[in-house]
C-alpha positions in Angstrom: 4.9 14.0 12.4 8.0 16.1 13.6 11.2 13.7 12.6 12.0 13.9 16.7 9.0 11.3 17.3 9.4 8.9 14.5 11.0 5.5 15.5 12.5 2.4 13.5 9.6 -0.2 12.0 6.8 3.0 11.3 5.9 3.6 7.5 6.3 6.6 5.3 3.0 7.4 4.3 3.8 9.8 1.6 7.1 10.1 -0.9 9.7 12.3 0.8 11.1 15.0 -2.0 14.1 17.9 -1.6 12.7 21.3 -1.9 13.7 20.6 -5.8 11.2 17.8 -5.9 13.9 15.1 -6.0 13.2 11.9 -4.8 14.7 11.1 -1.2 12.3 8.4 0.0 9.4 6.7 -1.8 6.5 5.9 0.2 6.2 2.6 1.8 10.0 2.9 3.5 10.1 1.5 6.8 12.3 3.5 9.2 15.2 2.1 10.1 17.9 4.3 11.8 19.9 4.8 8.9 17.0 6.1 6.9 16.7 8.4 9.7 19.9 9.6 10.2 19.6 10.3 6.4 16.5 12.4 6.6 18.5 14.5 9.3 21.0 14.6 6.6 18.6 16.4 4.1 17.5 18.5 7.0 14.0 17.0 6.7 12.1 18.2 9.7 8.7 16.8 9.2 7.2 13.1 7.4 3.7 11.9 7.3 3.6 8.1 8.7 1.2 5.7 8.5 -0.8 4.6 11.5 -0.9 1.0 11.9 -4.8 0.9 11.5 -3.9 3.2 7.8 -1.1 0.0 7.2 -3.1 -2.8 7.7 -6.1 -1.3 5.9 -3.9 -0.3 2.6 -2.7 -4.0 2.8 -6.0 -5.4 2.8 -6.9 -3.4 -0.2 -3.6 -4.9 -2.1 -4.4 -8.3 -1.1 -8.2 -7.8 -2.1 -7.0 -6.7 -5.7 -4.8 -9.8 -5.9 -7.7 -11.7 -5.5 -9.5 -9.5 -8.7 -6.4 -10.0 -10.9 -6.3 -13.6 -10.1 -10.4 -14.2 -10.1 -10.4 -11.9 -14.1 -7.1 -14.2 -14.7 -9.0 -17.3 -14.5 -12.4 -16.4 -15.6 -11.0 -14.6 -18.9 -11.8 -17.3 -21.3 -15.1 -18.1 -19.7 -17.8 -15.7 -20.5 -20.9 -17.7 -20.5 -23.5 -17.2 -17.8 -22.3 -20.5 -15.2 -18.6 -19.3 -15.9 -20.2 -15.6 -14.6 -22.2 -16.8 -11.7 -18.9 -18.9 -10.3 -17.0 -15.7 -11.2 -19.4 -13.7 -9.4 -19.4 -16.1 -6.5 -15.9 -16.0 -6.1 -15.4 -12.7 -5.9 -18.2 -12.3 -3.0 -16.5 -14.8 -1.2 -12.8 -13.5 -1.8 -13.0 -9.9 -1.8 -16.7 -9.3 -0.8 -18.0 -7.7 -3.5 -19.8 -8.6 -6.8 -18.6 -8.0 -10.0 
């Protein structure tokens, strides 16, 4: 998206580099103006942002995989077939899948 049409609160959805490959802005930075005016600064023409269907999707995906961590977290002592089946059960319910 040309740097004319982004506004404050969207989402980087990809690291912004110099043409050295130096690090400007990691993705995940919320525009603010003063990100923006730095961008001009670097002469940065062009980002890629993230749509607000691409946002709320990547954050499902992060919370889902909190749930995993947590779910192997608890369960990592229990290896016997009623601690697998409540495992298993857990992570249908939390994240939807079995495991």
């Amino acid at each position: 998206m040309h740097l004319n049409e982004v506004t404050p609160g969207m989402t980087l959805a990809e690291d912004v580099l110099t043409l050295r490959g130096k690090l400007i802005l990691p993705q995940g930075t919320v525009m603010t103006e003063a990100v923006l005016t730095v961008l001009t600064r670097y002469e940065v023409t062009e980002i890629s942002v993230l749509l607000s269907d691409e946002l709320a999707t990547q954050e499902n995906e992060a919370e889902r995989q909190r749930h995993r961590e947590r779910i192997a977290h608890l369960f990592r002592l229990h290896d016997d077939g009623a601690g697998d089946l409540l495992r298993q059960q857990l992570l249908r319910f939390r994240v939807g899948v079995t495991a």
